[in-house]
ZAMARGU-4260 file (C-alpha; in steps of 0.2 Angstrom, whole numbers, plus 5000, padded with zeros to 4 digits):
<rodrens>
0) 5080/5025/4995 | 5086/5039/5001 | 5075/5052/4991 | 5060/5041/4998 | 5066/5043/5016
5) 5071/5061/5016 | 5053/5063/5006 | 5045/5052/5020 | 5054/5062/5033 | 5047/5080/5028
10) 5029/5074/5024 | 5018/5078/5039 | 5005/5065/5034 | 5017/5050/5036 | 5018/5044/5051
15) 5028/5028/5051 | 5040/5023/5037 | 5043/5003/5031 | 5056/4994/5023 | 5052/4978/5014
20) 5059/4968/5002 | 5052/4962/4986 | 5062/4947/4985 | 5057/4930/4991 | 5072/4924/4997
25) 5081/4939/5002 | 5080/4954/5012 | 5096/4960/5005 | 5110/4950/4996 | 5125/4960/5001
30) 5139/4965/4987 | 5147/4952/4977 | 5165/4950/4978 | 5165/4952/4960 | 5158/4970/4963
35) 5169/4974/4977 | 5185/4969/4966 | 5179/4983/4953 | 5181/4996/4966 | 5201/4990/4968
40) 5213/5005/4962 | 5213/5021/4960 | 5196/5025/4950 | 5186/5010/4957 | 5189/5019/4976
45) 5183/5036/4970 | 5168/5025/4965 | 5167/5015/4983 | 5167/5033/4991 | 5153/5041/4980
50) 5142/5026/4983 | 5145/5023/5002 | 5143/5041/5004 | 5126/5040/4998 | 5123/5024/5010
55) 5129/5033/5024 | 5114/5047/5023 | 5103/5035/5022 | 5109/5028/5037 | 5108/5044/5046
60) 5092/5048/5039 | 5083/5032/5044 | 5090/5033/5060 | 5087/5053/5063 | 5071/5050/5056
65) 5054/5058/5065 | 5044/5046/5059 | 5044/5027/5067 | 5053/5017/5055 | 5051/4997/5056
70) 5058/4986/5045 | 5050/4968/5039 | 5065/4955/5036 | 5058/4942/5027 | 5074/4932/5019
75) 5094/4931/5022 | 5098/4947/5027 | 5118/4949/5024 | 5130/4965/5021 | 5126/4982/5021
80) 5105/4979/5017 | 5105/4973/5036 | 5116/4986/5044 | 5108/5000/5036 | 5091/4994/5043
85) 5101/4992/5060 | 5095/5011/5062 | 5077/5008/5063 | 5067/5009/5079 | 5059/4993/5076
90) 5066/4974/5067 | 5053/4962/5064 | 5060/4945/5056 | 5052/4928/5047 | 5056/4913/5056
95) 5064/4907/5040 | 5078/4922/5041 | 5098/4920/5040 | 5110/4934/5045 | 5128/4937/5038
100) 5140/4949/5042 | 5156/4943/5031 | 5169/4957/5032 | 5181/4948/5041 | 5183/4933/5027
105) 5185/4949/5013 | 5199/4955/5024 | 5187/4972/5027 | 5181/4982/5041 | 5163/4985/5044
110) 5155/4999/5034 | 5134/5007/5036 | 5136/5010/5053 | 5137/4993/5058 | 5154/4995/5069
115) 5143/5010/5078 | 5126/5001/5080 | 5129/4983/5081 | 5140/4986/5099 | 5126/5000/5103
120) 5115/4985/5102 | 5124/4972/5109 | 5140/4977/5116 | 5159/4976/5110 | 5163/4958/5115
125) 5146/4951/5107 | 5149/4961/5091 | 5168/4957/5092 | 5166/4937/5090 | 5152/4940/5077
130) 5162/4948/5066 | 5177/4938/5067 | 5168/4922/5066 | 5157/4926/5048 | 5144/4915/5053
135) 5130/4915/5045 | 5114/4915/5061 | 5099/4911/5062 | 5082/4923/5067 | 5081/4915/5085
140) 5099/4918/5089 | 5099/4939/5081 | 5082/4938/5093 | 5093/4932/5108 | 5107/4943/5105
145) 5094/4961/5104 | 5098/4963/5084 | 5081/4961/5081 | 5064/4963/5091 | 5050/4949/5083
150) 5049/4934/5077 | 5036/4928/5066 | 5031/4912/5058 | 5025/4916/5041 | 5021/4932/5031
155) 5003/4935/5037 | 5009/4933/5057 | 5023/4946/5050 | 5012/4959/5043 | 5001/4954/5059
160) 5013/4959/5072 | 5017/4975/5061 | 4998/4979/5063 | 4999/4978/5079 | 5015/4987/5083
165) 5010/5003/5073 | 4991/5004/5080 | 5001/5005/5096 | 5012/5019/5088 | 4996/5028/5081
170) 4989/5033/5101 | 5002/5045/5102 | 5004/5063/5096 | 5016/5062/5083 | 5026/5079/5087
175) 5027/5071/5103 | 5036/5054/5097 | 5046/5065/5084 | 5053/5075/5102 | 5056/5058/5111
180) 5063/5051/5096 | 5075/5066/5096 | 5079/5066/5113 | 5083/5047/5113 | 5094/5048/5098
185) 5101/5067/5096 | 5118/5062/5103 | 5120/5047/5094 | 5114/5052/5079 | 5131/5065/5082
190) 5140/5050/5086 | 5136/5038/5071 | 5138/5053/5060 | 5157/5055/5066 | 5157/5035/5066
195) 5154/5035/5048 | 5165/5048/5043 | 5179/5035/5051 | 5172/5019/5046 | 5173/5027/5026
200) 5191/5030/5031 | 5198/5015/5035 | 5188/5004/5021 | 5195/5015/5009 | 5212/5014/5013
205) 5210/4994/5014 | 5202/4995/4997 | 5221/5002/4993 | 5230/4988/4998 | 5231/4971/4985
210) 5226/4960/4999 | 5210/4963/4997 | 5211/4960/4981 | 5217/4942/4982 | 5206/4937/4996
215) 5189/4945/4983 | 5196/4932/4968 | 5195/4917/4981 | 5179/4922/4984 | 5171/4926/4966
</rodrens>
């Protein structure tokens, strides 16, 4: 993913980047407990860091991008897959979509950027009470709460409103929407950066404590 962005970034022919996913149900899954209790101890946290240090570029590359990034959420959208998309400029949902953001029940703080751009989004008390609660939430209500942008019934009004949105996008001089995008997001893309930096911090330290541990075997 992030090769294809960074690729996608530096080609002057693209114009607007996608995500999608190739899964029916799911737009992303989240980690399995039983994948989080592997990176428990000492060697498994050097592999969290490697991995999340990776995800975190691709956060910022996404969200520094010059190109107009939209992504499609056509499934259960839970973890880390959602956050990540967090940093596009445009979130177009199925109807049919659920949302999750489960770090409270793991005993875990938020990770991807979501502590930085879910309150950006939203604000602290909103982002607050989701993350305590662990709800899952339907489409309508991330629509109601600004997570997302567009609803649509089925895939062909999805691709549709996509259409739509990027023949809007294409009027414009793209040096000019890479400057605007720049001067929109420049000192938040600083911010998130730092954000990231901290939020690696503290879920590293948490993966050292055996609690987590206990609460990921409940869970498996």
């Amino acid at each position: 993913l992030l090769k294809n962005v960074r690729q996608a970034n530096q080609d002057p022919d693209i114009h607007s980047i996608v995500f999608e996913s190739k899964h029916r149900a799911f737009f992303s899954s989240g980690p399995r407990p039983e994948d989080l209790l592997t990176c428990v101890g000492e060697e498994g946290i050097r592999y969290l860091e490697q991995v999340l240090e990776v995800l975190n570029q691709c956060v910022l590359a996404i969200f520094r991008s010059p190109k107009v990034t939209v992504a499609l959420i056509n499934g259960f959208a839970y973890g880390g897959g959602f956050n990540i998309m967090l940093a596009c400029d445009r979130r177009i949902s199925l109807q049919r979509a659920k949302f999750l953001e489960n770090f409270h029940q793991m005993g875990i703080s938020p990770d991807l950027g979501a502590s930085y751009l879910i309150p950006r989004l939203i604000g602290y008390e909103k982002t607050f009470d989701m993350l305590i609660n662990g709800e899952i939430f339907t489409a309508e209500q991330a629509l109601q709460l600004g997570l997302i942008h567009e609803i649509a019934a089925n895939k062909q009004e999805l691709y549709e409103k996509l259409e739509q949105y990027l023949k809007k996008v294409a009027e414009g001089h793209p040096p000019a929407i890479a400057a605007t995008k720049k001067l929109l997001k420049e000192r938040a893309a600083r911010e998130l950066e730092k954000q990231l930096e901290v939020e690696t911090r503290y879920l590293l330290d948490l993966f050292k404590q055996e609690e987590i541990k206990h609460r990921l075997q409940v869970l498996v």
